[in-house]
N, C-alpha and C positions, 0 to 999 in steps of 0.2 A: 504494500500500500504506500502509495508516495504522500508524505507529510508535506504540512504548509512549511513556507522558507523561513515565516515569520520570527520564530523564534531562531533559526540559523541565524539570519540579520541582526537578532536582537545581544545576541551572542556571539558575533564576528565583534559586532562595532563593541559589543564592552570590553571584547579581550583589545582588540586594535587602540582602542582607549585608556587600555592599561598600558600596555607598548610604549606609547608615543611620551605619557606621565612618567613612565623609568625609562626611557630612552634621551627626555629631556632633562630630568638629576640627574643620570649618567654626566651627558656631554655638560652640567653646568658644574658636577663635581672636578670634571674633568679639567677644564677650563681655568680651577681656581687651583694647581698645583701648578710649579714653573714654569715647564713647557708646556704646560696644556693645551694652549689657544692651536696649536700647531696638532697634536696627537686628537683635539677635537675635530677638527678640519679633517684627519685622515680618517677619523672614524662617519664621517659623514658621508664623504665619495667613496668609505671601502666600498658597497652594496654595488657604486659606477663599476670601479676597477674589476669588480669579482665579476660584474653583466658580461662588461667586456673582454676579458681574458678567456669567458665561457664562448662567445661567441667567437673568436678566434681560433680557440680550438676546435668548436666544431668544425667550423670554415675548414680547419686545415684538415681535420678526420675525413667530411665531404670530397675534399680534394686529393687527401690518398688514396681514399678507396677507388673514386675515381666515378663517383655514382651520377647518374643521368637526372637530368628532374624528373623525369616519369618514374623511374626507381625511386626518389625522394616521396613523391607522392604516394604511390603508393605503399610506402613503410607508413605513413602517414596513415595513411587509412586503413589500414590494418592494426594498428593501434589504437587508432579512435572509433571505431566500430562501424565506422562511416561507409558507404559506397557509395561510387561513380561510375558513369559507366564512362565510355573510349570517347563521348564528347567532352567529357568533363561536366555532365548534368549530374546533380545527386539524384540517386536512387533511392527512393523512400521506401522502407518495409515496413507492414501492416503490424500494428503492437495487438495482441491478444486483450492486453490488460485496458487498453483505454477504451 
């Protein structure tokens, strides 16, 4: 039985609200030892550097194996439960449950 999101929502945003309140005494704990202002700043763009180092590497994994986009895609959809057909339409299947 698929449940309302309402309470998912209401319980992302309070945990993402906790987050952000010790994410913010972090970086102002941070801030108020010597070098802080600087170890704050790195701890801010880590999340940029870690995107982008990830992206890089895939790039480079994409380009050893050596894979085509039509092979990208469909690993793609074979993981997301998804299909297409040879135009690139999606293919809908009939859900039992709905």
């Amino acid at each position: 039985m698929i449940q309302s999101n309402k309470t998912n929502t209401v319980v992302g945003l309070t945990i993402q609200t906790g987050v952000v309140i010790v994410w913010t005494y972090l970086l102002n704990w941070v801030c108020s030892l010597k070098h802080g202002n600087k170890v704050a700043w790195f701890l801010v763009f880590l999340p940029v550097l870690v995107l982008i180092t990830l992206m890089v590497l895939l790039y480079h994994m994409v380009d050893t194996m050596g894979l085509s986009k039509g092979e990208l895609q469909q690993m793609i959809n074979q993981n997301s439960g998804v299909t297409y057909n040879e135009e690139g339409d999606l293919i809908e299947h009939g859900c039992s449950t709905c």
